[in-house]
N, C-alpha and C positions, 0 to 999 in steps of 0.2 A: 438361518441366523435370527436369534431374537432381538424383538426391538425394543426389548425394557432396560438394557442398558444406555440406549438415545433418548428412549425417553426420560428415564431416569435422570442422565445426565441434564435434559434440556432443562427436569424440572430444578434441578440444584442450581443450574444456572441463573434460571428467574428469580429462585429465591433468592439467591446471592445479591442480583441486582434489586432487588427490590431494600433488601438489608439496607446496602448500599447509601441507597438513594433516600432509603429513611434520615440519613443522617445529614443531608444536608436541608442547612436552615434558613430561613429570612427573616429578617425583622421590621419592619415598615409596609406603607401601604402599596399595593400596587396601581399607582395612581399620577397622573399630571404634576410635575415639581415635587416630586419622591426624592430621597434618599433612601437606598433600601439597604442595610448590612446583612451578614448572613457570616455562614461557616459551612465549609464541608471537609471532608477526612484529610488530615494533611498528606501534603504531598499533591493532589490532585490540583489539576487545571482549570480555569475557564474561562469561556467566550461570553461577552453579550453581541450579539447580533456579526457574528462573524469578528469582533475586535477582540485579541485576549484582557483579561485584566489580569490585573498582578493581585497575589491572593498571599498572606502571611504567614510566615513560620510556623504559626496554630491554625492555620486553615481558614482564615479571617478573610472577606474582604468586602469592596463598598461598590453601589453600584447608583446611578442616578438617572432620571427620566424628566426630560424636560417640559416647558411649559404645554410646548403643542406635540409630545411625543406622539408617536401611534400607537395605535389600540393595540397592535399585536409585535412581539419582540420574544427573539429566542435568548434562550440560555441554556449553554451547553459546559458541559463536566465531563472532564478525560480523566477519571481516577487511577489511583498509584497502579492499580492492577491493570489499566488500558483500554480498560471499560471507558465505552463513553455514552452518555444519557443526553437528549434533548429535552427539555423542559419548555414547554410553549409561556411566555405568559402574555399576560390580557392586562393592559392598562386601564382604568379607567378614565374617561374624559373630566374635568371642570369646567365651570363657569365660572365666565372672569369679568369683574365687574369694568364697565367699558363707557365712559364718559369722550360726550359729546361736546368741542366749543369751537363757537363760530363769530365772527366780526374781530378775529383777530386779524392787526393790522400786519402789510406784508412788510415791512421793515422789521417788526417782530421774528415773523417768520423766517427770513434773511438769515443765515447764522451770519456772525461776527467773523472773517479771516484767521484775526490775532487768536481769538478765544476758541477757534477750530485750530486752529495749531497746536494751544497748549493743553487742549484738553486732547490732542492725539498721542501727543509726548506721556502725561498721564497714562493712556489706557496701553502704551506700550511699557509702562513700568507695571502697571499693575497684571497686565497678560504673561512678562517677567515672572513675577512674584508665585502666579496661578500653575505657571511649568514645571515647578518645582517639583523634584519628589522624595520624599523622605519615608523611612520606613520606621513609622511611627504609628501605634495601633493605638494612640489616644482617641480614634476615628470611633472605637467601639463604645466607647464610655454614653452612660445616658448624661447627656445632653443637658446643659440651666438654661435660664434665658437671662443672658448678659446683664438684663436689665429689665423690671416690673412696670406697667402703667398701663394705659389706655391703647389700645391699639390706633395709630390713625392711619396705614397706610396698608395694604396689603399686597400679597405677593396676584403677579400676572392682570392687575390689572392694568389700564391704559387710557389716554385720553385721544381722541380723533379731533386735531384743530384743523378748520376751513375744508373737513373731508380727506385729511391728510394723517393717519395713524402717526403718535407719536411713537416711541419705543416703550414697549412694558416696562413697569416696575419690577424688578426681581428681587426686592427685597420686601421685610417686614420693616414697620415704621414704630417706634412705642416713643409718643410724646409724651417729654419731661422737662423742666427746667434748665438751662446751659448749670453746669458743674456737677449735675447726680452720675457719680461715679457708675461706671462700665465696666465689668467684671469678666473674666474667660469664662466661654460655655464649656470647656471641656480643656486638656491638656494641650501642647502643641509648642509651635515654633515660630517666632515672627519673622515676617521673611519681607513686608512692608509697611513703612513707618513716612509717612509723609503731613506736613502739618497744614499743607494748604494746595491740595487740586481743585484744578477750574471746577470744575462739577461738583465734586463730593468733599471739596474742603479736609478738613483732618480724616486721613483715613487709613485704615492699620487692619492688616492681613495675620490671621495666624494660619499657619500651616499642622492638621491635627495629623498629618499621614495619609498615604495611599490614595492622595488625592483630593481627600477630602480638607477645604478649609472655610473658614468665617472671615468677612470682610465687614468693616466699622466703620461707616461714614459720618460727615459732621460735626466732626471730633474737635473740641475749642482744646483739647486738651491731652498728649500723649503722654503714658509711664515708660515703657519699652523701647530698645531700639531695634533693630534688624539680628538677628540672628540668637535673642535670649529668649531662653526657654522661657513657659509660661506654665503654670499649675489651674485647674481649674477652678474658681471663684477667686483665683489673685484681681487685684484692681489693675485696668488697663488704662482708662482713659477715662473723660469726662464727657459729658455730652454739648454738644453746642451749635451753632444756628451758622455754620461756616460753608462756603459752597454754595452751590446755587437752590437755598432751599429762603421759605416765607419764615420759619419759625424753627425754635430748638426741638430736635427729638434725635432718635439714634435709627439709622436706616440699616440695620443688621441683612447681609447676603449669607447665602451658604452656595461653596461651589463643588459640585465632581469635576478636577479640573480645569477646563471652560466652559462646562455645565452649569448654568445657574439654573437652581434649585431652592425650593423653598423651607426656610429654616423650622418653619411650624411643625415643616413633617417629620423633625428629632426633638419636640419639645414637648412637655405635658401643656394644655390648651392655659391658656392665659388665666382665662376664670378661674381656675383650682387651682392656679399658683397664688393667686391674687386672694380667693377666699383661705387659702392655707394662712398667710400672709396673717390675716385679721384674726384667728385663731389665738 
């Protein structure tokens, strides 16, 4: 019996899978607080780290890694034909900027009963809000930044009071004036609208799809309610010093999810919007 019909056959196979696998894509970095989108052949499936995700009618889908992900995460494709490929990837690590304060007093430290209650009530509305799912591929659109300035707060940083790690930042901060209007980074859905939480004061939720949405804290000022569509650069809100912050700016999150992720990793870097700007 000869063997150039198996081998034959093996090698059309490989090529097949190789075709294949060409076509599927990514787009962001692989890296600590990533958003990474991508596409592969529609119809086909896939896992990150043994979870399916849900992947769009065009073969679309999103995927996110968070602050202290691990360095190493699968991603697997079961395509139309039953092929399935694993794909290893390799995260990069960050460095997060990590501030130190000490002689705070313990009645500081103490939280409050009242203000631990309603800031519980909040993060149960807004964990609401984040369940949602909607299949909505505004997810894939390149990305503005709601809002222009200075950067003053950045994502995954953190401060350690009395030796006691606080909880990271997960958002981007861009200090402006209370009322410089806030615009949508992208298409989407509002899904919440509230004018005044213990922590975050005014803060409004779009839902862009598949997971993926933008969260807008400090808001002296809401356009939208719950459930109206939004276009990207429509005006959303104002910015304002409401919540538990020292000064006006706009604290922008991005979620996969209950993934918080950082918004920098879908936006051109601040500098080049800001030198565009003066243009």
């Amino acid at each position: 019996m000869s063997l150039y019909p198996v081998i034959f056959g093996t090698f059309l196979g490989l090529l097949f899978a190789s075709s294949v696998a060409a076509e599927v894509t990514f787009d962001g970095k692989f890296e600590q607080g990533a958003l990474v989108r991508g596409t592969v052949p529609v119809g086909s499936q896939i896992k990150l780290n043994g979870q399916l995700v849900k992947v769009t009618s065009k073969g679309e889908f999103a995927i996110g890694f968070d602050r202290d992900a691990k360095a190493e995460q699968m991603f697997e494709v079961v395509y139309p034909t039953g092929l399935t490929e694993l794909k290893p990837l390799y995260i990069a690590a960050r460095e997060y900027k990590i501030d130190r304060v000490t002689g705070i007093s313990t009645k500081i430290m103490e939280p409050d009963p009242i203000a631990q209650k309603r800031a519980a009530e909040d993060a149960k509305q807004t964990r609401a809000a984040r369940s949602t799912f909607i299949e909505n591929d505004a997810f894939m659109q390149d990305f503005i930044w709601p809002v222009t300035g200075r950067i003053s707060g950045v994502y995954g940083s953190q401060r350690i009071y009395n030796d006691v790690p606080g909880n990271p930042h997960f958002g981007v901060d861009v200090a402006r004036p209370t009322g410089t209007v806030v615009v949508s980074p992208a298409d989407g859905v509002i899904t919440l609208a509230v004018p005044d939480m213990f922590y975050s004061g005014g803060t409004l939720i779009i839902d862009h799809g598949y997971g993926v949405s933008s969260t807008f804290l400090h808001l002296s000022k809401l356009y939208p309610k719950v459930g109206d569509k939004v276009t990207q650069g429509q005006k959303l809100a104002e910015i304002g010093a409401t919540g538990r912050v020292t000064g006006p700016h706009l604290d922008w999150r991005l979620n996969w999810f209950h993934m918080r992720l950082d918004p920098v990793s879908i936006v051109p870097p601040m500098s080049t919007v800001l030198a565009a700007e003066k243009k």
